[in-house]
N, C-alpha and C positions, 0 to 999 in steps of 0.2 A: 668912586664912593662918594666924593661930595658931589657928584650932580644926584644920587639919591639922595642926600642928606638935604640937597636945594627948597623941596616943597615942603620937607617939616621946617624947617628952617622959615621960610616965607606963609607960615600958617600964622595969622593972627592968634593973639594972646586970648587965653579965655578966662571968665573969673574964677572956675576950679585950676587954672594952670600957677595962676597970680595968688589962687589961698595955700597954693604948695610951693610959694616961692622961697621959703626955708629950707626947704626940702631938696629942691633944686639947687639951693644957693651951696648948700652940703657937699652935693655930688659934683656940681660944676667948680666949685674950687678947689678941690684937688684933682677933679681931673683934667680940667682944663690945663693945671699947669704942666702932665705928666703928657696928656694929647701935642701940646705945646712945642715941646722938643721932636716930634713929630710930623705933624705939620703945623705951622706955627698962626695959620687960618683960624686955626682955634679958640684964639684970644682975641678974638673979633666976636664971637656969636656971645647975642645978647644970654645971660642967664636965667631968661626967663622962656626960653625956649631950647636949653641944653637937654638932652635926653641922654643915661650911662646908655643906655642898651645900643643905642644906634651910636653912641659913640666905640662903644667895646665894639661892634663891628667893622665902624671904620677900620681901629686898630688890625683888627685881625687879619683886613684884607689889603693895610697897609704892605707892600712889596717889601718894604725893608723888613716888617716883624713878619710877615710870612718867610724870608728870608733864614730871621731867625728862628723860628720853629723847624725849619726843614735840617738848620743845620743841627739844631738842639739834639733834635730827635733821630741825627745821625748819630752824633758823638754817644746820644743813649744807648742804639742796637749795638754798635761796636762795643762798648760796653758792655752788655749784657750778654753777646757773643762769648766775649774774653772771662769772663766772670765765671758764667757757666760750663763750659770745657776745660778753662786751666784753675780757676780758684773757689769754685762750687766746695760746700762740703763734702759733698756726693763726689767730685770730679774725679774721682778714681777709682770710679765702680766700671766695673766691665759692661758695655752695653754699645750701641750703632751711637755713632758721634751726633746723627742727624734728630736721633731721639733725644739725647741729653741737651740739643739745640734748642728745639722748638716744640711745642705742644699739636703742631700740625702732621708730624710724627703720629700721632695717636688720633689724632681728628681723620685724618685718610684712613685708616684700621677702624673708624667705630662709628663712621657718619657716611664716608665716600663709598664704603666696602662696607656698607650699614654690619656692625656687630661681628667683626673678622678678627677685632686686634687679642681675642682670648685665645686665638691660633697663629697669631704672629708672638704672644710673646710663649707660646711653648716654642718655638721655633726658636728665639732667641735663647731661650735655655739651652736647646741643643747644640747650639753654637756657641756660649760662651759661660754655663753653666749652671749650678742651681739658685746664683745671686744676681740677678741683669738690675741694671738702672732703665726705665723703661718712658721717662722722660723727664723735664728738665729736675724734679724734686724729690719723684718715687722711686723706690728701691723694691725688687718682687723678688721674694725667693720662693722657689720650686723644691722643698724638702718635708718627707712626713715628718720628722722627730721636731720640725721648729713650730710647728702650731699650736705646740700646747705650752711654749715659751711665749711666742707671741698672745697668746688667749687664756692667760694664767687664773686661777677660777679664784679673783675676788668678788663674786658677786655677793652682797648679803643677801639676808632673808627678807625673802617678798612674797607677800599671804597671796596676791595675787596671782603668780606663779603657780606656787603650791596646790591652790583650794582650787583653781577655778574645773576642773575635770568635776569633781565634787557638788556643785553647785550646780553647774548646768546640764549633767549627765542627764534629766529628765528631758530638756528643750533639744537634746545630742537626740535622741531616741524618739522626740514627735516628729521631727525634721526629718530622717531617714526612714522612718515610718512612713510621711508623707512622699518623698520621693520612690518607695519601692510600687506605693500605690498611680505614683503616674507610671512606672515603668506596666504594673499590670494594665493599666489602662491603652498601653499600646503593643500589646500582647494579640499575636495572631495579625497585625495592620504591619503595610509597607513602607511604614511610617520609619526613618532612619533618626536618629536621636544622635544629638551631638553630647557625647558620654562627659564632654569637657563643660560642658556648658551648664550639664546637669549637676554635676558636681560642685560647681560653681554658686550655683543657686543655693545648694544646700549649706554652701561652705559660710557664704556669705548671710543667710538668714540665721546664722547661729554665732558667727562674730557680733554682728551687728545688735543681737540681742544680748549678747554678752557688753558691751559697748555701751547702748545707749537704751535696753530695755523695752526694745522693739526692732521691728525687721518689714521689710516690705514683701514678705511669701513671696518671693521670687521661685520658688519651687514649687505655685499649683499658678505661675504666670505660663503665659503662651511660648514654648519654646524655651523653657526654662529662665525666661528675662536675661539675654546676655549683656546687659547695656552695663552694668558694673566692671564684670570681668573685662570685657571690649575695652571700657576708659581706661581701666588699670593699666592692660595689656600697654594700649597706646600709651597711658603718662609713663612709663617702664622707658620708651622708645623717645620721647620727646626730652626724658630726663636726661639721655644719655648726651641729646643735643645740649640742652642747656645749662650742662654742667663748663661745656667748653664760652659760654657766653652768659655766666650768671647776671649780669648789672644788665640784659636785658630782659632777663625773667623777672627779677625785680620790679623794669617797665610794666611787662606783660601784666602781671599779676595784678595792676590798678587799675586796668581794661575795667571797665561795666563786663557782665557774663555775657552779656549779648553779644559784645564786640569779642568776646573769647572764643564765642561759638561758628564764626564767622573765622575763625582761624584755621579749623578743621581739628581732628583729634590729635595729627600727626605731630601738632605743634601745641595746642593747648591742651593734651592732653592731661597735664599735671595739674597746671592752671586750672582748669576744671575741676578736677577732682578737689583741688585743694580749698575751690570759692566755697564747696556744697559741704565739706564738713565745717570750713569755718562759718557758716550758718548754722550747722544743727548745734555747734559746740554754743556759740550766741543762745541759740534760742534756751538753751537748759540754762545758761547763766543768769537770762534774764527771768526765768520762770515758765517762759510760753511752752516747753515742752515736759512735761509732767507725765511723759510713760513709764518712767521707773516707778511711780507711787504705787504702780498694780503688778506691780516685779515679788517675787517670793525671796527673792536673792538680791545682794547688791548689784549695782550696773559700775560700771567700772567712772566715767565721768562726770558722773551724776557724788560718787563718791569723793573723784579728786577734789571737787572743785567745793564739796562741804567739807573737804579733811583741814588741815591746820599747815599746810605746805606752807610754805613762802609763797608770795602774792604773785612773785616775777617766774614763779615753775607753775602760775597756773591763768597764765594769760593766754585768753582766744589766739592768739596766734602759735603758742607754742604747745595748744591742747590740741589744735589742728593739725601743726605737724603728726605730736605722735597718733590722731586719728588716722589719719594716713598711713601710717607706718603701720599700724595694728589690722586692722580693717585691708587692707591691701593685701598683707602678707599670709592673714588668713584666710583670708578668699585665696590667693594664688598658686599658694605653696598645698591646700590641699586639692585644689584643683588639679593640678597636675602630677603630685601625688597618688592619687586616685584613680589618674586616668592613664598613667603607666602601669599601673598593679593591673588595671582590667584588662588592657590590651595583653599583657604576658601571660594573665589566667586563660583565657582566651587561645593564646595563640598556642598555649603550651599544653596540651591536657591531661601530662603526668603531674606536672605539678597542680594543676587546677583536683585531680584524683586524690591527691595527698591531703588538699588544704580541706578537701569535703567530707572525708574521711575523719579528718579531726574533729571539725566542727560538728559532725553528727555526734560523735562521742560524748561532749558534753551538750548538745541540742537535739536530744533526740527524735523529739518532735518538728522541728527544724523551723521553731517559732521566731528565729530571727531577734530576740531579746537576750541574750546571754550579757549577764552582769561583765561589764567592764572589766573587775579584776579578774575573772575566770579568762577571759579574753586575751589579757593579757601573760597568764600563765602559760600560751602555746609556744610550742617551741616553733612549727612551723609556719603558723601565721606572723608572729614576731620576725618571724627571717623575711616572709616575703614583702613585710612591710620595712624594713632595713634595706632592702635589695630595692623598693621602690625608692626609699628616700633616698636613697645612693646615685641609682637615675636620674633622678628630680633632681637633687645638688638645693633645694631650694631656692639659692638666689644664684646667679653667674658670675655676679661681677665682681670685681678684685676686695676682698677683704684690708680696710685698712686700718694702721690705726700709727700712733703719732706719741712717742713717749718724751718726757722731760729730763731721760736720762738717757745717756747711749747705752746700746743694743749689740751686744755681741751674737756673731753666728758663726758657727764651725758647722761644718758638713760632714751630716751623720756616717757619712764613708769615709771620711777625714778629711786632711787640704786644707787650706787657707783658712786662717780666721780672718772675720771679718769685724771690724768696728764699726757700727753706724750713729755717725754723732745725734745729740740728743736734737728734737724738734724736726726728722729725717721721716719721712711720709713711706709706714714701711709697709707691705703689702704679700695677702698670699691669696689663690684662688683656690675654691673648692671643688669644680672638674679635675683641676692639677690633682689633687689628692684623692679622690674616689677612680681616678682611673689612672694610678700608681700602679705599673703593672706587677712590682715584688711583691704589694699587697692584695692586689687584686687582680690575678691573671686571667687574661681574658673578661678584661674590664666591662668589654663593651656588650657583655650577654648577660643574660637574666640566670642568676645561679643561686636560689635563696638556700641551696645547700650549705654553701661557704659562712654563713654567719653560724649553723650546728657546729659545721667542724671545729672551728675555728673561734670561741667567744670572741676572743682577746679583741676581734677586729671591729669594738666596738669604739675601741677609741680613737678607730679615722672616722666614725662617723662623724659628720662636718653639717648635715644639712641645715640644724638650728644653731651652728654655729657652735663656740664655749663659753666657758667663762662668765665674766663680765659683757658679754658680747652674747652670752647665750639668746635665742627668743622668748620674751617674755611668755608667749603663747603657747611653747609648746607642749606641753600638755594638753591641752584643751584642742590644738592639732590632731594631737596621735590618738586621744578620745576618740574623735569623729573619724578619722582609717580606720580604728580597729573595729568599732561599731558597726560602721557602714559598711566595710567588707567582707567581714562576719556574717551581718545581717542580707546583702543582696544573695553571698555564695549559699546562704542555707537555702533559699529557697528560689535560686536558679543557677541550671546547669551549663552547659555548653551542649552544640550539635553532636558534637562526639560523647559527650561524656553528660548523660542525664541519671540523674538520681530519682528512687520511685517515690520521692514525697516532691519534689520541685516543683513549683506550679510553671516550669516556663524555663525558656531556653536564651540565652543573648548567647550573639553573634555578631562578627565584625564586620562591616560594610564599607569595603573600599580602603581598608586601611593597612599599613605594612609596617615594617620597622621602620623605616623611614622616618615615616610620621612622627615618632617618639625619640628619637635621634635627636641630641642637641647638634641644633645647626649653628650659631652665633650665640653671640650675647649683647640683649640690652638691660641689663640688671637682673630681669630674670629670662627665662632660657626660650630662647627664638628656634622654633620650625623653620622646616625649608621652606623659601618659597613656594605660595601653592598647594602648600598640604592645607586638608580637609580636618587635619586632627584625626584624635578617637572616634570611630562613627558605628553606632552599635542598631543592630533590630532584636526586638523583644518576640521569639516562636513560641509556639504553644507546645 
């Protein structure tokens, strides 16, 4: 290291080195005397040519302090080892010793085995019960009766919540107005329609004007514009990475866009998503985006950020996140949504007989307009939209949450109480519970029976979540399902099953149960490899 340090060292003095010789004199006198005991060469070099940086590296690549580093940072693992298996608060939770060890545990299940560890930890259920510790700090339990202890409904009242079905019910109604007419538009062509993508477009130009009081018609775009859905999808998958490496998303995220885009989606995916709303969120703070002025209704950010909040609950970076969050989840959650109901109407044509049956009853003309509350008064379209969201799960990945106080759990069949001290990262998943087979037998078929028989089973509904924890959105979700599937079923039938007012037939191209199978999990719910998704043709 001092024959690198030789040619700064022998670099003549310059008059900006010599106007920072205070500055220098600063740094070189304390470190000179701490380099000193070190190598004692030190106190030789003029201080007018001391540099910390190139000294801090001496240091480092000093043998003796590397030395000490290696050993430092031994005595830390052994520690950390010891800590976590015998004197963890957690350390006496049932679970694989190799999980409560290391976070690589769950990094091989959700990055090596991309989106596996949602079926390694039912697995650990079955082996060690309905409470595992599932790495070094989380605790998951696998019981319906504890979800609604863990998601206790403190929410207050949020007009936002409430009103927004209300408010946009008109822009709910041009949007799937416009999408039935691309669906005519490819009526009688060989044209194959990506059912996912469609939805998507719709899902998203009706957040987004909910949002920020405009939308980019992604639903009269070529192909229904999958480029939102697509980033989502990937930020979903890159999330999962960078949860296990956050202080380099941090890095990532001060990238220029250019150098993001240059990463690919697999990796920038979030990053991405997150540069382009913390620009639109910028541009309304600063004035330059003024699409809400011609809004009939409020827009949701345009209102945060005139309302009276605290300054620090309404700073571009934290209006970003929850654009992200909102915008995301309702592009996603009805996308797929929607595109589970279509595939079972489809593939099922007693039930697709049932639901057309209904809807003629109150649309007799089969205009495809039926008022919202009327909509929601059926019995059997309510079930098969319950029975979609049950599929869907909304999101995949482990539900957590983190209390100030400890946590008791007794298991609704009896056995062990369990204490979890306060600050203990506790966790449930919502596959776990929609495919509980005492409540849902024969979990893994399409049965919109089961929610008549049975109301009561409305309260494993899980997909928006509860509580405090519920989704902001969902309302203005279940708007656009009951609308849109109301509206496409009035006025198209299936190859088996056509109705004499229908203008037109969908049918499914290439597609199987498979395809709608949760396969993994990256936040939200991963296909198999290779599936095509929902893939529909519009007959005459």
């Amino acid at each position: 290291m001092d024959i690198l340090l030789m040619p700064v060292i022998l670099l003549p003095s310059t008059p900006s080195s010599r106007n920072c010789s205070i500055h220098n004199d600063c740094y070189a006198s304390t470190y000179s005397r701490i380099f000193s005991l070190w190598n004692p060469g030190y106190s030789q070099i003029s201080l007018n040519y001391f540099h910390p940086t190139l000294v801090a590296m001496d240091l480092f690549l000093n043998s003796k302090v590397v030395g000490w580093v290696l050993v430092t940072t031994a005595l830390y693992c052994i520690y950390d080892v010891v800590y976590r298996i015998y004197f963890s608060p957690v350390a006496s939770f049932p679970g694989p010793r190799l999980a409560a060890l290391t976070f690589a545990y769950e990094f091989y299940y959700d990055i090596v085995k991309p989106g596996q560890y949602i079926w390694k930890i039912q697995a650990l259920h079955e082996q060690y019960g309905p409470i595992v510790r599932i790495n070094p700090y989380e605790i998951h339990i696998n019981d319906p009766e504890f979800y609604d202890a863990l998601f206790f409904n403190d929410r207050a009242a949020n007009k936002w919540y409430w009103s927004t079905k209300i408010q946009l019910q008109p822009v709910v109604q041009e949007r799937i107005d416009t999408l039935i007419s691309r669906l005519i538009d490819h009526r009688g062509t060989s044209a194959v329609i990506q059912a996912e993508n469609a939805f998507a477009a719709m899902a998203n130009d009706i957040v987004m004007e909910y949002c920020f009081g405009r939308h980019e018609h992604r639903v009269e775009a070529e192909n229904f514009d999958p480029s939102f859905s697509t980033t989502s999808r990937a930020a979903s998958h890159s999330l999962t990475l960078w949860k296990f490496f956050h202080p380099v998303l941090t890095l990532v995220m001060s990238l220029p866009e250019s150098e993001l885009c240059r990463l690919g989606d697999g990796i920038a995916g979030a990053p991405t998503m997150k540069h382009a709303f913390f620009q639109q969120i910028d541009a309304i703070r600063s004035g330059r985006d003024v699409a809400h002025s011609e809004s009939s209704y409020a827009t949701l950010f345009h209102e945060i950020l005139s309302s009276k909040l605290p300054e620090h609950e309404k700073t571009t970076l934290r209006l970003t996140d929850e654009a992200e969050l909102i915008v995301g989840a309702g592009t996603e959650t009805t996308r797929w949504t929607l595109s589970i109901a279509v595939f079972h109407l489809l593939d099922n044509p007693t039930v697709l007989r049932t639901l057309k049956e209904e809807l003629r009853a109150v649309d007799p003309e089969c205009q495809g307009k039926t008022p919202l509350p009327t909509l929601q008064s059926l019995p059997f379209l309510s079930a098969i939209i319950n029975e979609s969201l049950r599929l869907s799960y909304g999101t995949t990945q482990r539900l957590q949450r983190v209390f100030p106080f400890p946590v008791v759990f007794e298991r609704s069949k009896g056995g062990k109480v369990w204490t979890m001290p306060a600050g203990t990262a506790i966790s449930v998943s919502i596959p776990d519970l929609h495919h509980n087979k005492d409540i849902f037998p024969d979990s893994c078929s399409f049965r919109p029976g089961r929610w008549i028989e049975d109301p009561a089973l409305i309260k494993y509904q899980l997909a928006f979540s509860k509580g405090s924890r519920r989704c902001l959105g969902m309302n203005l979700v279940t708007a656009e399902i009951y609308t849109c599937l109301a509206a496409v079923f009035a006025k198209f039938g299936s190859a088996p099953l056509r109705g004499d007012k229908d203008i037109g037939i969908l049918k499914l191209s290439d597609t199987t149960i498979d395809d709608v199978k949760l396969w993994g999990d990256c936040f939200l719910p991963i296909q198999k490899p290779g599936s095509n998704g929902v893939r529909i043709t519009v007959g005459v």
